[in-house]
LOLUM-714786 format. One record per residue (C-alpha): x, y negated, z; chain; residue in one letter. Coordinates in pm, whole numbers, padded with zeros to 5 digits, m for minus. Example, Ala and Ser with C-alpha at 12.3 -4.5 7.8 and 13.67 -1.06 7.14 Angstrom:
<pts>
     px     py     pz gudo margu
  01230  00450  00780    A     A
  01367  00106  00714    A     S
</pts>
This chain:
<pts>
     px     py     pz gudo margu
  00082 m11914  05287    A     X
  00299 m11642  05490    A     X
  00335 m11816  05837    A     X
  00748 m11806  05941    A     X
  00786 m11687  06308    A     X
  00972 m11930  06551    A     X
  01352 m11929  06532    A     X
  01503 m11855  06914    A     X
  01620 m12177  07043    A     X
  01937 m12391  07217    A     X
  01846 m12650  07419    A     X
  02136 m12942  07449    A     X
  02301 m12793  07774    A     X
  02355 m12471  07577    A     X
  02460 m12594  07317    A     X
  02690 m12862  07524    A     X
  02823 m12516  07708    A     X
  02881 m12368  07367    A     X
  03048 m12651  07183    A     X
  03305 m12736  07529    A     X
  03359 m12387  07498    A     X
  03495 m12359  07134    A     X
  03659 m12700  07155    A     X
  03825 m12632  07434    A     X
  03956 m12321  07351    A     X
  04097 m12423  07029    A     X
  04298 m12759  07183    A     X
  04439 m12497  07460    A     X
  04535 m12236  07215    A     X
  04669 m12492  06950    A     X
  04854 m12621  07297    A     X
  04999 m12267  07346    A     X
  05068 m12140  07007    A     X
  05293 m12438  06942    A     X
  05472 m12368  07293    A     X
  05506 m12005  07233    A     X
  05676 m12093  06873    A     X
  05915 m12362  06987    A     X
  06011 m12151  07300    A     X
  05992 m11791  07188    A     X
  05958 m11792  06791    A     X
  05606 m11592  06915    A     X
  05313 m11593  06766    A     X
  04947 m11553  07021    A     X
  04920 m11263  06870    A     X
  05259 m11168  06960    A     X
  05305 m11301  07312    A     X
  04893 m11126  07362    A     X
  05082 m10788  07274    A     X
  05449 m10885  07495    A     X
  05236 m10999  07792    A     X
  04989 m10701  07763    A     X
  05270 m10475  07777    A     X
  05461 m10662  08063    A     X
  05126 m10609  08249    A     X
  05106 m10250  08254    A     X
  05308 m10010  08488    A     X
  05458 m09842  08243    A     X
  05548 m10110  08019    A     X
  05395 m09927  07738    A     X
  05056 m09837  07580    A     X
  04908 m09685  07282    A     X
  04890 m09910  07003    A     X
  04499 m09838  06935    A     X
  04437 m09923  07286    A     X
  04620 m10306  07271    A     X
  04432 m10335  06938    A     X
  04115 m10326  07110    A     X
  04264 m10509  07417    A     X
  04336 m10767  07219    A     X
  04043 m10804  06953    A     X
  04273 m10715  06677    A     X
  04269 m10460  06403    A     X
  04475 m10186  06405    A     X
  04613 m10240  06092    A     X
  04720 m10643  06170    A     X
  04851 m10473  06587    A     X
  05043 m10232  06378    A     X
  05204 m10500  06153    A     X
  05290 m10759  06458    A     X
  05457 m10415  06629    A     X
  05699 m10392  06344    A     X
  05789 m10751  06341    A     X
  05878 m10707  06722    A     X
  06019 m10396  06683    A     X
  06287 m10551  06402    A     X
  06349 m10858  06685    A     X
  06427 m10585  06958    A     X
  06141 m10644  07152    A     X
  05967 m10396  07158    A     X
  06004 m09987  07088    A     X
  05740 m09745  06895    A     X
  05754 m09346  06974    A     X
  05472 m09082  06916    A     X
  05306 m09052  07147    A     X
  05355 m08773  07414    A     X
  04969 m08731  07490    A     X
  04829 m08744  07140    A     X
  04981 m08628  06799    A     X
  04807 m08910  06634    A     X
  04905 m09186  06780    A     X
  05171 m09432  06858    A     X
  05334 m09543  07199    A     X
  05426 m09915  07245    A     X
  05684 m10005  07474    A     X
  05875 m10327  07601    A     X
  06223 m10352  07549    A     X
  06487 m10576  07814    A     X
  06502 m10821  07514    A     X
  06116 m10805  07539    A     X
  06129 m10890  07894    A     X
  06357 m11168  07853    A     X
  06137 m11325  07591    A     X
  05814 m11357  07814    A     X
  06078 m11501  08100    A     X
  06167 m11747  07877    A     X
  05826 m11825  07734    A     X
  05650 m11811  08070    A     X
  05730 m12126  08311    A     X
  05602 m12343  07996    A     X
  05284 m12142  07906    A     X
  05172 m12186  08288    A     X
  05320 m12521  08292    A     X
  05039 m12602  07985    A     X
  04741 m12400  08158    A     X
  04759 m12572  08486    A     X
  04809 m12918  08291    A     X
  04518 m12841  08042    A     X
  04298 m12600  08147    A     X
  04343 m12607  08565    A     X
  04466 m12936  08631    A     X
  04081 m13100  08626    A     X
  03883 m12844  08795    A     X
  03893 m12767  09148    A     X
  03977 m12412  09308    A     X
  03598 m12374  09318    A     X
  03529 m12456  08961    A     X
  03867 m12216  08875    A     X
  03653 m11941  09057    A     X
  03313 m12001  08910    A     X
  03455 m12069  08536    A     X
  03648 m11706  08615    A     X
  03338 m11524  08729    A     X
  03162 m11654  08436    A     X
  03409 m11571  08151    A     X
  03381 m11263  08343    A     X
  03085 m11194  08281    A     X
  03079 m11307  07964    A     X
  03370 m11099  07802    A     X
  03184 m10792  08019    A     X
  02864 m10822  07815    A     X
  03069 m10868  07473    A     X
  03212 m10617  07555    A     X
  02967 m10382  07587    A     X
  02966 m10375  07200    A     X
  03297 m10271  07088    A     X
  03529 m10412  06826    A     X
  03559 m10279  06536    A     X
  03918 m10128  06625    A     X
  03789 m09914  06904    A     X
  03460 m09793  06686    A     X
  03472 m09442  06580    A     X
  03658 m09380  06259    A     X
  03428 m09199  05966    A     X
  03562 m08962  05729    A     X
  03528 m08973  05394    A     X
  03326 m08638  05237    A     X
  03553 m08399  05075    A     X
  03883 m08611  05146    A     X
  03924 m08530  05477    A     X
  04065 m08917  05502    A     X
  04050 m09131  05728    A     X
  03856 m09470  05609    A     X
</pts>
């Protein structure tokens, strides 16, 4: 009889961390998502993509790089640009730095949007997520998910992965 090598463990605190975690998460996005649809007619996905754009300088970014900003496939970021491209939100333009790819951008409509949707997203973080902890907790549970999204991170998603060529076709996968 072959002898079966000990499984790695999770002791209860682990797995307490990793259960609050998930549960968590999915009553504050469920919390959001309905917010963002009654408000904004939004999906996450969509607001993820407005608000990433609102973030940066520019107001615009390459589509590959708020795919992997994201976690999303290129394919399903390309898609949810189109949608918000036919609403007026947002604009896509070659891109002036690579042939290849595709330039995001937010449009005034776009802005207006994440006004709109914005005093009741934070209104539901600090009621759900912030109201309970103090500024201390806020600080460790940010260094933390820090850390944590750092390390994931390290791996990247399948979005910002090389692409392979197929032999002969000279096609992308």
């Amino acid at each position: 009889m072959r002898e079966v090598p000990p499984q790695p463990g999770i002791d209860p605190t682990e797995l307490a961390a990793y259960f609050g975690l998930i549960e968590s998460t999915s009553l504050l996005k469920h919390a959001v998502e309905q917010q963002l649809r009654d408000v904004g007619g939004l999906s996450y996905i969509q607001f993820q993509l407005l608000a990433t754009l609102g973030d940066s300088p520019t107001g615009s970014r390459r589509m590959t790089d708020l795919a992997d900003g994201v976690v999303y496939s290129r394919s399903g970021m390309t898609y949810q640009a189109q949608v918000l491209e036919k609403r007026g939100l947002v604009t896509r333009t070659p891109s002036t730095d690579d042939e290849r790819s595709i330039d995001v951008s937010l449009t005034d409509d776009g802005r207006a949007v994440l006004a709109k949707v914005f005093p009741g997203h934070i209104a539901i973080l600090n009621d759900m997520l912030l109201a309970p902890l103090s500024r201390a907790d806020i600080e460790s549970l940010a260094d933390i998910l820090t850390r944590t999204r750092d390390h994931m991170r390290q791996v990247p998603p399948r979005s910002a992965a090389p692409r392979r060529r197929k032999k002969g076709a000279g096609a992308e996968e």
